[in-house]
N, CA, C and O atoms as a Tinker XYZ file with bonds, in Angstrom:
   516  protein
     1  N     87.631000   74.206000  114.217000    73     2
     2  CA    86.674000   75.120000  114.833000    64     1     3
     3  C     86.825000   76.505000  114.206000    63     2     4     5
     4  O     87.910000   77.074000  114.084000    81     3
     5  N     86.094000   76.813000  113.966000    73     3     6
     6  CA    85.578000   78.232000  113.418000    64     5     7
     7  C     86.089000   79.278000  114.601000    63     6     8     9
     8  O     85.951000   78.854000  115.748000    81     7
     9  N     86.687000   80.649000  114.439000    73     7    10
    10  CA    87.271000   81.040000  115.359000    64     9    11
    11  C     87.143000   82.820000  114.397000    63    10    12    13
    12  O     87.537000   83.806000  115.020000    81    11
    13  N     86.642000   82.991000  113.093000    73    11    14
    14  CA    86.865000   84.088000  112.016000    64    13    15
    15  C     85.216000   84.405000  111.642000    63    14    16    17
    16  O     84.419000   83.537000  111.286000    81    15
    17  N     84.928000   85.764000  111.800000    73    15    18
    18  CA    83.343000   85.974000  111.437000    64    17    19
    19  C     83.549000   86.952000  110.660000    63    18    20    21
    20  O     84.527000   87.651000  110.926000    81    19
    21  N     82.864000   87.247000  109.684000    73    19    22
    22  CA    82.858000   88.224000  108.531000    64    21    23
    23  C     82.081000   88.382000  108.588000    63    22    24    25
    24  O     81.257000   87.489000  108.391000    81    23
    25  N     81.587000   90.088000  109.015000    73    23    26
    26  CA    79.960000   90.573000  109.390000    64    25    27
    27  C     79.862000   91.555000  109.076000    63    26    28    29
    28  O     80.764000   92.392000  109.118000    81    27
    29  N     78.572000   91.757000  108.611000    73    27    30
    30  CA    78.452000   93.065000  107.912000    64    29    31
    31  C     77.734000   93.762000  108.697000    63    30    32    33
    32  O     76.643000   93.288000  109.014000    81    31
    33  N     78.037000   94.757000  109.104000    73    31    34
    34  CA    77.431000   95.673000  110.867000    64    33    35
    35  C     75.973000   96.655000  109.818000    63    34    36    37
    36  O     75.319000   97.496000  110.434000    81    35
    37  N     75.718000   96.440000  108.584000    73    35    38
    38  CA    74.007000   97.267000  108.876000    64    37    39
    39  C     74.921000   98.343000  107.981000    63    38    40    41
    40  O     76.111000   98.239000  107.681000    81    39
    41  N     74.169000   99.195000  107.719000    73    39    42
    42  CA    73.959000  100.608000  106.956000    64    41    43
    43  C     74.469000  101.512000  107.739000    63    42    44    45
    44  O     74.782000  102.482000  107.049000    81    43
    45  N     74.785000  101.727000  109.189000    73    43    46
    46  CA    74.777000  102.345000  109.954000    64    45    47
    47  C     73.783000  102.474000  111.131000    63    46    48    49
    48  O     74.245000  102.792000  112.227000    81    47
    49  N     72.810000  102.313000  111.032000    73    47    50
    50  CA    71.621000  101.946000  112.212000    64    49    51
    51  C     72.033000  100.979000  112.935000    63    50    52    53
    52  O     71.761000   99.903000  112.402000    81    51
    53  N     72.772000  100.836000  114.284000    73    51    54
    54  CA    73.079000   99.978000  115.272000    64    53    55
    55  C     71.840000   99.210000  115.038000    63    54    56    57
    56  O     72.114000   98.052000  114.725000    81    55
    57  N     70.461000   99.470000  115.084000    73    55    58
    58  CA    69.833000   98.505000  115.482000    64    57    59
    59  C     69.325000   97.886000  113.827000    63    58    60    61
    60  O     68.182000   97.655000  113.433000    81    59
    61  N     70.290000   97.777000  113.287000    73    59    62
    62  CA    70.079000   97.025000  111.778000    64    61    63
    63  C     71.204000   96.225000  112.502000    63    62    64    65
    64  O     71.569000   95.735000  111.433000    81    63
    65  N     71.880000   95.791000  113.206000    73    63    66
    66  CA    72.809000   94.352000  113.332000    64    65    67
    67  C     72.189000   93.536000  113.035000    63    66    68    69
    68  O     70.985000   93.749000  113.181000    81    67
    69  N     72.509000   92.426000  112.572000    73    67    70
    70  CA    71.984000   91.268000  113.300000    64    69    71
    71  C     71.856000   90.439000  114.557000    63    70    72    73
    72  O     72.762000   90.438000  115.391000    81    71
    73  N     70.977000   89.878000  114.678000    73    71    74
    74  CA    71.479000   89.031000  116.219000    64    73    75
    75  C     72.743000   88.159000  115.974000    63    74    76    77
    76  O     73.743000   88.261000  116.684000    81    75
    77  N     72.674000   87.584000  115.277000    73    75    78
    78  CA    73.923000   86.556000  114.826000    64    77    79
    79  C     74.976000   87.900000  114.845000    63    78    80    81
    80  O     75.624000   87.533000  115.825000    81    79
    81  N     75.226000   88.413000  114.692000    73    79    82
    82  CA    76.319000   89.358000  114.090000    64    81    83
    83  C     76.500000   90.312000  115.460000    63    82    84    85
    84  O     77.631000   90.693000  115.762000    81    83
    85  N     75.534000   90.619000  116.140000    73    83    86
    86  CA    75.958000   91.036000  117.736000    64    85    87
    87  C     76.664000   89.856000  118.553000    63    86    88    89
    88  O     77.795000   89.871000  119.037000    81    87
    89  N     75.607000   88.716000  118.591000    73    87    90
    90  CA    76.360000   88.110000  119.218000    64    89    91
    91  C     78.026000   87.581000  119.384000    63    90    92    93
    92  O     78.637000   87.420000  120.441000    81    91
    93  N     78.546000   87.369000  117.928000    73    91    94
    94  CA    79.778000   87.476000  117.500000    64    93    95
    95  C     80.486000   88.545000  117.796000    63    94    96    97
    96  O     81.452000   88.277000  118.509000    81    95
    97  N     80.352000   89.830000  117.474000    73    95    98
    98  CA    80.796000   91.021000  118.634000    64    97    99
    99  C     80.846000   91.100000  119.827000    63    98   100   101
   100  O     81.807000   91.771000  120.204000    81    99
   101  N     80.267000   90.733000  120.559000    73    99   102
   102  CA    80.098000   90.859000  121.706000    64   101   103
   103  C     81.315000   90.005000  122.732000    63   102   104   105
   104  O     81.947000   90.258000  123.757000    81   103
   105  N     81.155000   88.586000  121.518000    73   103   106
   106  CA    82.597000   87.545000  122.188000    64   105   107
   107  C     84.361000   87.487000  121.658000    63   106   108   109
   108  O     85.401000   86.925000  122.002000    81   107
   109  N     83.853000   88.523000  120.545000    73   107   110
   110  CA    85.687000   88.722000  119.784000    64   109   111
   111  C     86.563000   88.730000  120.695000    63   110   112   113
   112  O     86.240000   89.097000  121.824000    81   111
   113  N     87.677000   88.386000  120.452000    73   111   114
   114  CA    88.629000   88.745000  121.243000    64   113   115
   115  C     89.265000   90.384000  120.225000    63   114   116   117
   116  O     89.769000   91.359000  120.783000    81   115
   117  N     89.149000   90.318000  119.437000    73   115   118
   118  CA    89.725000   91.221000  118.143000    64   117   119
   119  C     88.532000   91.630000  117.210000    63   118   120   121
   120  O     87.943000   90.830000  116.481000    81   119
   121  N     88.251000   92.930000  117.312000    73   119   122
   122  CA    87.225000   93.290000  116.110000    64   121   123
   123  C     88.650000   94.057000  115.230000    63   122   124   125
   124  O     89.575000   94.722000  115.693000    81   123
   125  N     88.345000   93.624000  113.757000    73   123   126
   126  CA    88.650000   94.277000  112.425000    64   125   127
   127  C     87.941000   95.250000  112.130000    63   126   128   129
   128  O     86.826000   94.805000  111.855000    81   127
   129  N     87.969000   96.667000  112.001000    73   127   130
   130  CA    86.564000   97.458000  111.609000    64   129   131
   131  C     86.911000   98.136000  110.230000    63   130   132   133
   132  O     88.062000   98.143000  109.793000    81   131
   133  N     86.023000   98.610000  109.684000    73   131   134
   134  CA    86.432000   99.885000  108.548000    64   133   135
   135  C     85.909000  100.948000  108.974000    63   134   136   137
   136  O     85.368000  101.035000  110.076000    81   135
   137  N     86.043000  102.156000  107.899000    73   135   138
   138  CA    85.161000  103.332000  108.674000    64   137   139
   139  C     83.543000  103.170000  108.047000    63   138   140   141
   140  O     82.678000  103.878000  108.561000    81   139
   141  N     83.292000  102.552000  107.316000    73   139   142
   142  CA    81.643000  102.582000  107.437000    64   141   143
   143  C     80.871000  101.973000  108.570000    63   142   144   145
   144  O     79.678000  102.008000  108.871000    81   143
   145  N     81.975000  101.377000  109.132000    73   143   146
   146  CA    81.122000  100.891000  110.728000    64   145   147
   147  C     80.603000  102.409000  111.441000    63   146   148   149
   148  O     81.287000  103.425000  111.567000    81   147
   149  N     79.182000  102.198000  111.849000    73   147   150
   150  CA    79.340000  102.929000  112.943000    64   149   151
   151  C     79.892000  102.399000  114.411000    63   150   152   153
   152  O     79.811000  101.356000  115.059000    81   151
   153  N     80.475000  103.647000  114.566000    73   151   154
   154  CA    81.195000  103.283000  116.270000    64   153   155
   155  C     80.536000  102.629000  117.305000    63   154   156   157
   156  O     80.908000  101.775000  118.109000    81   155
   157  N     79.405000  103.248000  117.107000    73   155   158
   158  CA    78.660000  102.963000  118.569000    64   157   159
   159  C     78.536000  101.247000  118.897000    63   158   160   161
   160  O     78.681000  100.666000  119.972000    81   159
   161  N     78.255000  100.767000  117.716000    73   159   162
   162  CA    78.560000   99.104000  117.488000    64   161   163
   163  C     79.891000   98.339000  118.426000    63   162   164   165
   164  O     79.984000   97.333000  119.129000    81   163
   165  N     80.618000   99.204000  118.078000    73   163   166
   166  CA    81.677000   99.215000  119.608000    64   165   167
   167  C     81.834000   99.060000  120.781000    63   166   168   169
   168  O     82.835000   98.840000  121.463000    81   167
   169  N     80.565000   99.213000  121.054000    73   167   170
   170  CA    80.773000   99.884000  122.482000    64   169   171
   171  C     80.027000   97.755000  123.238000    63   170   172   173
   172  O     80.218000   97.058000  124.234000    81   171
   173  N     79.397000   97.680000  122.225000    73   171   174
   174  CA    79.113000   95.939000  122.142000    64   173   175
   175  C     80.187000   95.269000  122.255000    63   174   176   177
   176  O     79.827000   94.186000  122.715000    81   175
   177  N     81.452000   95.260000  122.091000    73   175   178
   178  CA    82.166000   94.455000  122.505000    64   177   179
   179  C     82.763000   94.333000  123.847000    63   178   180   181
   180  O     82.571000   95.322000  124.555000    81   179
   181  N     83.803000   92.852000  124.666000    73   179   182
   182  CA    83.771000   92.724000  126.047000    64   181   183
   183  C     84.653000   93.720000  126.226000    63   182   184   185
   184  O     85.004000   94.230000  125.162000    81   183
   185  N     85.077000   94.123000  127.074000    73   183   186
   186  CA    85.929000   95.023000  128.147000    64   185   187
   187  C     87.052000   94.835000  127.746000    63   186   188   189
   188  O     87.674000   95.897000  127.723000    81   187
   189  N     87.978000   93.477000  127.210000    73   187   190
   190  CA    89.287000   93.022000  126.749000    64   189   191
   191  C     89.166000   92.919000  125.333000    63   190   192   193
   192  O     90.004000   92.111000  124.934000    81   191
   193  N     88.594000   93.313000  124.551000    73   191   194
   194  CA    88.267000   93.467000  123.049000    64   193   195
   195  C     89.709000   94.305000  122.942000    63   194   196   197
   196  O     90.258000   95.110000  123.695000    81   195
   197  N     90.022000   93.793000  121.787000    73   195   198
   198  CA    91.256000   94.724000  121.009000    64   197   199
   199  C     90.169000   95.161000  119.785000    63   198   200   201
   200  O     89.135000   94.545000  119.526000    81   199
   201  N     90.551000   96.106000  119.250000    73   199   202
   202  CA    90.285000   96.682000  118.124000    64   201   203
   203  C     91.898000   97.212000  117.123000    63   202   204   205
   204  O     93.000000   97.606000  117.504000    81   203
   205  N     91.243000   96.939000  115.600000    73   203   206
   206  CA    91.856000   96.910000  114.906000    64   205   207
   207  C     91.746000   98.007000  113.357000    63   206   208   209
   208  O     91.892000   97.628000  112.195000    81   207
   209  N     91.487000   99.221000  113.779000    73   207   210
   210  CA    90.904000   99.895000  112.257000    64   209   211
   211  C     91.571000   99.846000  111.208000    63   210   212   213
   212  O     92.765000  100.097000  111.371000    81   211
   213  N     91.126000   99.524000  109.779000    73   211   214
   214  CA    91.757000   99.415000  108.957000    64   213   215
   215  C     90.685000  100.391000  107.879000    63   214   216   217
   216  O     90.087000   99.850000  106.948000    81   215
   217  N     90.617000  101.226000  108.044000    73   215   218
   218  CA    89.541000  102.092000  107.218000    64   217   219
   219  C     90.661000  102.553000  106.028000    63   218   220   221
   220  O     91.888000  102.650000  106.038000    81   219
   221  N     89.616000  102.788000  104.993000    73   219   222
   222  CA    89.825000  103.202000  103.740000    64   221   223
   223  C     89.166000  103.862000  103.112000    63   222   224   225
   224  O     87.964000  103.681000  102.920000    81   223
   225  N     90.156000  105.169000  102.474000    73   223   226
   226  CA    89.707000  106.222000  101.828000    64   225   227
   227  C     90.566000  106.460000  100.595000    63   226   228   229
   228  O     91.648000  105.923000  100.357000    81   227
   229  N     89.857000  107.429000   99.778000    73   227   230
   230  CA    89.778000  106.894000   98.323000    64   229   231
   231  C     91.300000  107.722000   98.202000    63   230   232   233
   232  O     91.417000  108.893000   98.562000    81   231
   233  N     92.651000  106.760000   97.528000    73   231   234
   234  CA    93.864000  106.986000   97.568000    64   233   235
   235  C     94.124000  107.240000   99.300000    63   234   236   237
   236  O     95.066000  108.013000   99.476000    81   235
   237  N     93.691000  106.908000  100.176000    73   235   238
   238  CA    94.648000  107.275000  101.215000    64   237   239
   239  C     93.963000  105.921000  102.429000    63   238   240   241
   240  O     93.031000  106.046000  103.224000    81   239
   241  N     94.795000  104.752000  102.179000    73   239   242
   242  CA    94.661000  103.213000  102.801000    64   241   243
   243  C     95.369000  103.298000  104.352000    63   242   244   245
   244  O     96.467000  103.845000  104.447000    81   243
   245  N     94.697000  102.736000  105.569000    73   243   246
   246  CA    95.320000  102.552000  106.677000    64   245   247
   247  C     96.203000  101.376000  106.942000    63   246   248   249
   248  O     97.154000  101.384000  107.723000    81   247
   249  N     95.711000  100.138000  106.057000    73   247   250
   250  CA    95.895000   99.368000  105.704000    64   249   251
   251  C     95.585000   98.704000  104.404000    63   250   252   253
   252  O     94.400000   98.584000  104.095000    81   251
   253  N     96.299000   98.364000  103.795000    73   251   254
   254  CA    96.097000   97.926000  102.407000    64   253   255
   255  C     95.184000   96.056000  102.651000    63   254   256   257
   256  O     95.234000   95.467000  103.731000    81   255
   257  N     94.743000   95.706000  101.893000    73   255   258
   258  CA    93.823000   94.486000  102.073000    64   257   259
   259  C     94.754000   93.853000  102.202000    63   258   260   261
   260  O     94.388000   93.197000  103.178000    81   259
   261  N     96.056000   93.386000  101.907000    73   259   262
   262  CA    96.951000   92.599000  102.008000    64   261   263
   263  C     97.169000   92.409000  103.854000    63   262   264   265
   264  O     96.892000   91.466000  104.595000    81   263
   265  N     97.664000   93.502000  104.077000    73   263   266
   266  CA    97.740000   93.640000  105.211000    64   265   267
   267  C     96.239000   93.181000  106.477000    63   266   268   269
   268  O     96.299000   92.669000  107.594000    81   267
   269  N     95.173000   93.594000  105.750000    73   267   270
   270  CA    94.138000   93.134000  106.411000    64   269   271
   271  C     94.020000   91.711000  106.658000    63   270   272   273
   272  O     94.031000   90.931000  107.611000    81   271
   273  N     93.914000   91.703000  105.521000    73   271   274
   274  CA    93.954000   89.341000  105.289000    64   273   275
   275  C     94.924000   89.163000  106.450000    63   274   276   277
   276  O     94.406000   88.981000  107.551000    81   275
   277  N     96.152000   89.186000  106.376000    73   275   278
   278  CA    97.359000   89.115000  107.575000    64   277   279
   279  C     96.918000   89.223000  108.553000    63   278   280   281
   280  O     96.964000   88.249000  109.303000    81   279
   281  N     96.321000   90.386000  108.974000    73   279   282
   282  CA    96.588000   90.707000  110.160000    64   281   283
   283  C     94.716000   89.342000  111.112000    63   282   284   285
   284  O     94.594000   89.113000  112.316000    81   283
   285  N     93.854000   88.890000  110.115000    73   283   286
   286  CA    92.955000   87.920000  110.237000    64   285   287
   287  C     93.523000   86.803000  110.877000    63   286   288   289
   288  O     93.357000   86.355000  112.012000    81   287
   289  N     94.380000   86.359000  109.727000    73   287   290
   290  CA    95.129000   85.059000  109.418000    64   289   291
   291  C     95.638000   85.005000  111.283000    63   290   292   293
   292  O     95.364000   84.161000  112.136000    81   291
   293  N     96.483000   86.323000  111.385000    73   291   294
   294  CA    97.553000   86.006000  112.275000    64   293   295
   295  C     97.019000   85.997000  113.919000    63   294   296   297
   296  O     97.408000   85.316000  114.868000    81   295
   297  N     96.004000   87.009000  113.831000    73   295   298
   298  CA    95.011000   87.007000  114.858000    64   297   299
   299  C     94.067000   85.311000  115.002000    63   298   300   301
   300  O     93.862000   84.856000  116.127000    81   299
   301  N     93.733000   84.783000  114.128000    73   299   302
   302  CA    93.319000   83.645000  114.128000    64   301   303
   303  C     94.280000   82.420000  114.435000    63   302   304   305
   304  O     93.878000   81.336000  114.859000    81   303
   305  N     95.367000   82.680000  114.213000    73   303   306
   306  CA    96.422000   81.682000  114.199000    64   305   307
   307  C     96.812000   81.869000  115.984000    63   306   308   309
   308  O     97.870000   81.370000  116.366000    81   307
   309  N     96.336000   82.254000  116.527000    73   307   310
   310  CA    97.064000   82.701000  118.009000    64   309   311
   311  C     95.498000   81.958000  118.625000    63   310   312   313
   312  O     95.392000   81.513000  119.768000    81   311
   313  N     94.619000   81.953000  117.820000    73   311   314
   314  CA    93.466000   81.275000  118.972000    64   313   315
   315  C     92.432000   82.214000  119.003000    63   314   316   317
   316  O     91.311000   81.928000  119.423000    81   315
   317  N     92.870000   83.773000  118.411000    73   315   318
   318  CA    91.666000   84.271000  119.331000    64   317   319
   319  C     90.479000   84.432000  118.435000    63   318   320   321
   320  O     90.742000   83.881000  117.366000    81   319
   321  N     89.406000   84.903000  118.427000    73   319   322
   322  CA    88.528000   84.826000  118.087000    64   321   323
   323  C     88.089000   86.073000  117.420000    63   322   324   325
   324  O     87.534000   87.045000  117.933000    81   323
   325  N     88.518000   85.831000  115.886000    73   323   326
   326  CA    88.505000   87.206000  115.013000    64   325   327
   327  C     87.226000   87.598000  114.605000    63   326   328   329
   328  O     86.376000   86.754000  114.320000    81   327
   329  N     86.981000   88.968000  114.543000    73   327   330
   330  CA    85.751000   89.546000  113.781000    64   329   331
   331  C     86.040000   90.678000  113.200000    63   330   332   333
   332  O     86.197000   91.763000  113.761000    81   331
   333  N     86.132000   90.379000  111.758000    73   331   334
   334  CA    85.902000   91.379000  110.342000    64   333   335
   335  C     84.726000   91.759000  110.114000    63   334   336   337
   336  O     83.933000   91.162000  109.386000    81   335
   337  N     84.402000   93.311000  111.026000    73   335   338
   338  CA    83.344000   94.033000  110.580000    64   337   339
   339  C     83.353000   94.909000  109.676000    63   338   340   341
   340  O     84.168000   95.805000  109.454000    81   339
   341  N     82.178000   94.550000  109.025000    73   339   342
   342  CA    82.661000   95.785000  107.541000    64   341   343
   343  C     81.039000   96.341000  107.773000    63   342   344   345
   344  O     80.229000   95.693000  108.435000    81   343
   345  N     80.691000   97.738000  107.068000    73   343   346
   346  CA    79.437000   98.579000  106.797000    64   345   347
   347  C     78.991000   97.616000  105.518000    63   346   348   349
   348  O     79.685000   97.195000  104.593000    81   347
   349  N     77.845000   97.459000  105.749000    73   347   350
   350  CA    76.360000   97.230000  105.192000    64   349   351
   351  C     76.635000   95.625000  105.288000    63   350   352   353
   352  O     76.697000   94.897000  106.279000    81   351
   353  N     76.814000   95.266000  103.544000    73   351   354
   354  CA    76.759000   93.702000  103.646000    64   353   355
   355  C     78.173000   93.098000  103.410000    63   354   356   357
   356  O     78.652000   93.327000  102.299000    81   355
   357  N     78.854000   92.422000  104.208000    73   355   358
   358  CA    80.093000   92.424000  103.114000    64   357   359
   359  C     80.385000   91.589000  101.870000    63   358   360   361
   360  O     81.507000   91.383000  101.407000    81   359
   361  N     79.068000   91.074000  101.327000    73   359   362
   362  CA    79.077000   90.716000   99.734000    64   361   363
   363  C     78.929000   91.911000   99.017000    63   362   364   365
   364  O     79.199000   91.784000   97.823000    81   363
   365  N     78.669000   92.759000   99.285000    73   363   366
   366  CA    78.190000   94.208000   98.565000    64   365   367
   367  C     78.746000   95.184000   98.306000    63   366   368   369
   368  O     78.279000   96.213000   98.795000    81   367
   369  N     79.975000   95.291000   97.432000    73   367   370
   370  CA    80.823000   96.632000   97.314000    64   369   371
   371  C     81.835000   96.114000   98.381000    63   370   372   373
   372  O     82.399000   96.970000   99.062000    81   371
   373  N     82.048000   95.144000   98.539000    73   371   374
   374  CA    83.134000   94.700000   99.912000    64   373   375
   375  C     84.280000   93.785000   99.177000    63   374   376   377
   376  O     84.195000   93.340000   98.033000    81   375
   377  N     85.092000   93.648000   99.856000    73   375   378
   378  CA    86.117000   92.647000   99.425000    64   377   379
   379  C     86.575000   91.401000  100.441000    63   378   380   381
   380  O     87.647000   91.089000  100.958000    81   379
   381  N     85.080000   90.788000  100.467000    73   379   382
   382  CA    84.899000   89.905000  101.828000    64   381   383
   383  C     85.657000   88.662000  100.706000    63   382   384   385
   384  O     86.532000   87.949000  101.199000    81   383
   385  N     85.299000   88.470000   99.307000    73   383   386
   386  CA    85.533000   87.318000   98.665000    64   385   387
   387  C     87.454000   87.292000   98.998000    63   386   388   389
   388  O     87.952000   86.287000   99.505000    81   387
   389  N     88.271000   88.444000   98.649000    73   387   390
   390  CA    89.599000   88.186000   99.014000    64   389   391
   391  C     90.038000   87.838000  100.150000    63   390   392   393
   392  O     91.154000   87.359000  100.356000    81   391
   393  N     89.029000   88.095000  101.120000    73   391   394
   394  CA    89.196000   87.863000  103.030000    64   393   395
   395  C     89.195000   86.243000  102.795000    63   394   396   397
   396  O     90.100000   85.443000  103.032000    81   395
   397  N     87.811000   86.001000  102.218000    73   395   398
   398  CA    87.461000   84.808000  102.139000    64   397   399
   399  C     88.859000   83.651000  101.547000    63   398   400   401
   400  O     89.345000   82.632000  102.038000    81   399
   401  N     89.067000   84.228000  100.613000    73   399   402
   402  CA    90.164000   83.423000   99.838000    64   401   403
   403  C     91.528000   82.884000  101.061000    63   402   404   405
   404  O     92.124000   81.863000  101.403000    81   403
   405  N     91.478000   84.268000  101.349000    73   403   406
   406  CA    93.005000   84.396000  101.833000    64   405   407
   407  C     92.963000   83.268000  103.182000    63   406   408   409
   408  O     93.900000   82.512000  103.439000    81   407
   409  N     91.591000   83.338000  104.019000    73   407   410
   410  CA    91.428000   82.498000  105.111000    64   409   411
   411  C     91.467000   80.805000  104.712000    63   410   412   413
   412  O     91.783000   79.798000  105.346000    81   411
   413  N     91.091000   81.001000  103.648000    73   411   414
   414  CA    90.822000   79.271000  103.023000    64   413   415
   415  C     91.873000   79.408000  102.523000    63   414   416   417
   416  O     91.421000   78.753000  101.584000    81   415
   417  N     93.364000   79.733000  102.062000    73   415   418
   418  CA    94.216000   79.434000  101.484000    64   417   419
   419  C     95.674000   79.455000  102.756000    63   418   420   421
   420  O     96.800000   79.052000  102.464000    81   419
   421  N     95.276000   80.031000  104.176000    73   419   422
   422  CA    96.078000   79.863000  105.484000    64   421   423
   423  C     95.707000   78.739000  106.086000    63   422   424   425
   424  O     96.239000   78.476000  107.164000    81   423
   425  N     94.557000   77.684000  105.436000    73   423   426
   426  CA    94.386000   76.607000  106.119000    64   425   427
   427  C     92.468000   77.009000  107.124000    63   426   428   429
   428  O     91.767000   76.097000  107.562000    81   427
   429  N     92.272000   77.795000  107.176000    73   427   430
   430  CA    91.793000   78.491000  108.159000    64   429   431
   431  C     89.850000   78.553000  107.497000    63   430   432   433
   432  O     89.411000   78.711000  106.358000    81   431
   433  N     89.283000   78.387000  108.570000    73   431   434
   434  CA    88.186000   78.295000  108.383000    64   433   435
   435  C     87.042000   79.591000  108.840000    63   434   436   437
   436  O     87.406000   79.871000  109.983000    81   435
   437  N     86.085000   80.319000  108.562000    73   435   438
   438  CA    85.628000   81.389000  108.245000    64   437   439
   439  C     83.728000   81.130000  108.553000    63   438   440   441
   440  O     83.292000   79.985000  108.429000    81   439
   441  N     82.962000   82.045000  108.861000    73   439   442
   442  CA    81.601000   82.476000  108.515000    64   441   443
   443  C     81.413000   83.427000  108.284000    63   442   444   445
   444  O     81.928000   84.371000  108.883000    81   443
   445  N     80.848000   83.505000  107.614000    73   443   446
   446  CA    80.078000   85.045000  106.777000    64   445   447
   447  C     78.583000   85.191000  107.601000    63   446   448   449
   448  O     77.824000   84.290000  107.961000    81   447
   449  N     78.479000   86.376000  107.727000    73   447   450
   450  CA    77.546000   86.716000  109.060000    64   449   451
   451  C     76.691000   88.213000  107.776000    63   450   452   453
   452  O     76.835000   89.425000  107.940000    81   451
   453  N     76.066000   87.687000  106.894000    73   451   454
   454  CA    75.360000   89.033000  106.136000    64   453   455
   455  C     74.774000   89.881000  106.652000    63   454   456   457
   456  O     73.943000   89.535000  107.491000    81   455
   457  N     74.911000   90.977000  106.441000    73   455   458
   458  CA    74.440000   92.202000  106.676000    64   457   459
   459  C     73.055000   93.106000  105.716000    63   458   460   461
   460  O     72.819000   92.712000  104.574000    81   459
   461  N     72.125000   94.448000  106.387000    73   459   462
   462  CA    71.537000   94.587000  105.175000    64   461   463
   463  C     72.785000   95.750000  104.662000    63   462   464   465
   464  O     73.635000   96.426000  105.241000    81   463
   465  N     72.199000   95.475000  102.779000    73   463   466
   466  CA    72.677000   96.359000  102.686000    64   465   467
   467  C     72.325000   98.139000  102.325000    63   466   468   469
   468  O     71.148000   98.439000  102.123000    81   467
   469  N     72.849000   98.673000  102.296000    73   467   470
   470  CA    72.660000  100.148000  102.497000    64   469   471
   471  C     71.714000  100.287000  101.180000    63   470   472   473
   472  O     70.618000  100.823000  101.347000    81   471
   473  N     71.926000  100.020000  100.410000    73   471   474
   474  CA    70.826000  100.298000   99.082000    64   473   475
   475  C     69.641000  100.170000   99.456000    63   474   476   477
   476  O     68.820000  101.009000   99.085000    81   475
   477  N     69.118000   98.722000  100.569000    73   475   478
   478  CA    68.189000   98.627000  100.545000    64   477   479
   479  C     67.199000   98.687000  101.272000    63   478   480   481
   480  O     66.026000   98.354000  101.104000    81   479
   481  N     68.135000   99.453000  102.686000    73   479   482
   482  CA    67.753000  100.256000  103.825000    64   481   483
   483  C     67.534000  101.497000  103.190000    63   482   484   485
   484  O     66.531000  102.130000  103.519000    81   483
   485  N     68.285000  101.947000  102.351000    73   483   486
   486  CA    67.753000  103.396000  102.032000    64   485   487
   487  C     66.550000  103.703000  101.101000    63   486   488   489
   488  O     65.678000  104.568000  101.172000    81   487
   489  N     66.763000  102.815000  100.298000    73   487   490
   490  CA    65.312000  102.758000   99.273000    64   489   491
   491  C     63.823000  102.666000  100.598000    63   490   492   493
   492  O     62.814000  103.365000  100.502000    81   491
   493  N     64.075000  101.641000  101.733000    73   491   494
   494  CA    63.058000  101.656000  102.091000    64   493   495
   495  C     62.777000  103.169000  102.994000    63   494   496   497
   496  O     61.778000  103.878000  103.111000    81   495
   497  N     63.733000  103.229000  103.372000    73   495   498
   498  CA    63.895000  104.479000  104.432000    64   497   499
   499  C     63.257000  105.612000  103.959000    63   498   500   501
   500  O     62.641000  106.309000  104.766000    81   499
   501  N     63.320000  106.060000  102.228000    73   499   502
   502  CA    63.074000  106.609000  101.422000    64   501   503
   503  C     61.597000  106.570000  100.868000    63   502   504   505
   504  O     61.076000  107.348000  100.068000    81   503
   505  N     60.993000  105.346000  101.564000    73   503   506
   506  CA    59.347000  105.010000  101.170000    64   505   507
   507  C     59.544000  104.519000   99.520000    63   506   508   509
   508  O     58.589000  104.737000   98.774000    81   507
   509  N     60.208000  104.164000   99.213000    73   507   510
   510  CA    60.819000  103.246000   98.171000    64   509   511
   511  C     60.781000  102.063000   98.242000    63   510   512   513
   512  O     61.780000  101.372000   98.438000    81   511
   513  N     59.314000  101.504000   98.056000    73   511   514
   514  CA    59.180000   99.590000   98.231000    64   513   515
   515  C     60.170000   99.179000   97.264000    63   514   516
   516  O     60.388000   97.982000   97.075000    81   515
């Protein structure tokens, strides 16, 4: 059983989620976030939600990806029901493929929940067909 969602929370416009990708928030037991999440996306999860920030800035890591994968793996390995939210898409400038790896190489099974991404919210946003 699938128990790990890899979602890409939107550009920043809460209401760019997806439905698939709220709904998965909403039931985490554990959200993963970075800082391109916006917060307010937060406020969507249940009442017993743990949160987990692992944001990254350029030379200065809260967690290094190593540590991220881990801390998936280990959260998944207990039962609960992980969600790796990342800003925009996490095929896009993301390092969802090493998440990906690392979950399929703990035995562990995964969905990818796409997001838009910011390029192409902004081009339109921009009146940029």
């Amino acid at each position: 059983m699938t128990n790990i969602y890899l979602i890409g929370a939107g550009p920043g416009d809460p209401g760019l989620l997806t439905l698939k990708g709220r709904r998965h928030l909403e039931t985490a037991d554990i959200i993963i976030y970075d800082r391109l999440v916006n917060p307010m996306l937060l406020y969507l999860a249940k009442k017993d939600a743990e949160f987990l920030y692992c944001g990254k800035l350029p030379h200065h890591h809260i967690m290094r990806q190593e540590q991220i994968n881990a801390a998936i793996i280990a959260n998944a390995s207990q039962g609960k029901k992980v969600v790796r939210l990342k800003g925009g898409d996490p095929a896009i400038f993301g390092r969802v493929g090493e998440e990906m790896k690392a979950i399929s190489d703990a035995g562990l099974t995964y969905q990818v929940v796409p997001g838009i991404t910011s390029g192409s919210a902004a081009a339109i946003y921009g009146e940029f067909p």
